[in-house]
FITIBA-156419 format. One record per residue: x, y, z of N, C-alpha, C in turn. Coordinates in steps of 0.05 Angstrom, whole numbers. Layout:
<node <X Y Z> <X Y Z> <X Y Z>>
...
! end
This chain:
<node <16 -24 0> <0 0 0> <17 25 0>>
<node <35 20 17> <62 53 17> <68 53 -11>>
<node <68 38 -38> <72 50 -67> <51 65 -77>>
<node <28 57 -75> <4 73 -79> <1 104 -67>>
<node <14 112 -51> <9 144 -38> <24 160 -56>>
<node <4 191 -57> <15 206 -66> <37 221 -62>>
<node <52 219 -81> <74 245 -79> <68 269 -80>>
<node <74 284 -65> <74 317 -68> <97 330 -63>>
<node <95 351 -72> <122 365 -74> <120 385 -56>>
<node <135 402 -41> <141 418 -15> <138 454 -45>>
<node <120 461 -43> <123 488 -46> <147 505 -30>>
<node <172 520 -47> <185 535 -36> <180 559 -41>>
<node <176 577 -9> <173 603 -22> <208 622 -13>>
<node <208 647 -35> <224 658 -23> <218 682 -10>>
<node <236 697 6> <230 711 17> <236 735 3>>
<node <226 767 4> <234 783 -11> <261 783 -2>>
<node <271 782 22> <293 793 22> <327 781 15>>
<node <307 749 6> <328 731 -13> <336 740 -25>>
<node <314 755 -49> <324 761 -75> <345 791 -69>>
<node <347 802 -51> <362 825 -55> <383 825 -46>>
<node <410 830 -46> <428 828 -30> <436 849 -3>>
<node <421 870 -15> <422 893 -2> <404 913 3>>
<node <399 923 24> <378 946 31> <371 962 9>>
<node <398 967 2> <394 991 -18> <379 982 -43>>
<node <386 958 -45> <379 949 -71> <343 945 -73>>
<node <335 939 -55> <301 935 -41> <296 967 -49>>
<node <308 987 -36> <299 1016 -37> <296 1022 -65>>
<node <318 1018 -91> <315 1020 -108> <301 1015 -125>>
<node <294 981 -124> <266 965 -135> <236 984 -122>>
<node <235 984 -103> <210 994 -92> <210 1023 -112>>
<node <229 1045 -120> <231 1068 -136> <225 1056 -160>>
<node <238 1041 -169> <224 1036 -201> <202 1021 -202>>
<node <195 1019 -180> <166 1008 -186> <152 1031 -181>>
<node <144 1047 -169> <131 1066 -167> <131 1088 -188>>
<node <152 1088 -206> <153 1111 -226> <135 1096 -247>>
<node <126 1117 -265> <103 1107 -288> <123 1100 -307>>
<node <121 1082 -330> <131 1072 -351> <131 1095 -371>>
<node <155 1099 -381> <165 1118 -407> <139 1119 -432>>
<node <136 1138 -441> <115 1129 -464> <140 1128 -494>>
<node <128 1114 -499> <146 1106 -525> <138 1136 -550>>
<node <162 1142 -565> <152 1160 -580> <141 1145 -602>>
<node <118 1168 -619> <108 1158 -640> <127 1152 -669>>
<node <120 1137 -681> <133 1138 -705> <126 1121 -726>>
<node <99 1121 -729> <82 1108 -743> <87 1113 -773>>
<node <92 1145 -770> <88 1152 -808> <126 1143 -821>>
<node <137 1144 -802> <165 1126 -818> <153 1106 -822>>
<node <154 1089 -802> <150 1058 -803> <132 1052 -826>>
<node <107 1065 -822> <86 1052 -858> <95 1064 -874>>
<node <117 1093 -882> <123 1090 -907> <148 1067 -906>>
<node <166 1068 -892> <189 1044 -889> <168 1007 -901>>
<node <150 1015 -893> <130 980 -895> <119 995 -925>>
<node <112 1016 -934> <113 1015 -958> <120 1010 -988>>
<node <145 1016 -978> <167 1014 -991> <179 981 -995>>
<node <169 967 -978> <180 944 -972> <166 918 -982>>
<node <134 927 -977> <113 921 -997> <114 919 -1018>>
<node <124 944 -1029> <133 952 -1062> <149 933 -1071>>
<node <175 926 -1058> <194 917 -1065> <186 876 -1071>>
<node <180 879 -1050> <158 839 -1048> <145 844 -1074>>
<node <128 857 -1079> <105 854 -1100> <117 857 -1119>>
<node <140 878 -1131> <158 877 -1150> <166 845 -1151>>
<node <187 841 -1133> <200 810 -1130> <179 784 -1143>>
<node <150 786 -1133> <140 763 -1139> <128 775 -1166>>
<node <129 787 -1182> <116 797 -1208> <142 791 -1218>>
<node <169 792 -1215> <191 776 -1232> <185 758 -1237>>
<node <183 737 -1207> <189 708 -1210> <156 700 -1223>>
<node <133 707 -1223> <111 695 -1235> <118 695 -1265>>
<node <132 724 -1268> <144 724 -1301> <161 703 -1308>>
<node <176 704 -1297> <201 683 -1310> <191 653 -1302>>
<node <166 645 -1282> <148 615 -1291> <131 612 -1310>>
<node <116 637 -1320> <110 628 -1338> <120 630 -1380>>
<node <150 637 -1364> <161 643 -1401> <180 618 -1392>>
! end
């Protein structure tokens, strides 16, 4: 019957103050957590003409090769 019982495994937890080595270092984490996240600048109108352009270039590319399968 002792083969039949379940195994379970021991949940480890850690403690915050595992992960830090140092006071200071806790003080610092706790600061970047509290600041708001950077906003990313925009730059949409490069990027879709850059994906424009790039588009162009594929649809060029596959209008070769359809040419040159069927000659």
């Amino acid at each position: 019957m002792e083969a039949y019982e379940a195994q379970s495994r021991k949940k480890v937890k850690e403690n915050a103050n595992d992960k830090f080595a140092r006071i200071e270092d806790i003080i610092e984490a706790k600061e970047h957590s509290m600041k708001s996240p950077k906003k990313k600048k925009r730059r949409t109108q490069q990027n879709s003409d850059a994906v424009k352009e790039a588009e162009e270039i594929i649809v060029c590319g596959l209008e070769t090769i359809r040419r040159a399968e069927e000659e």
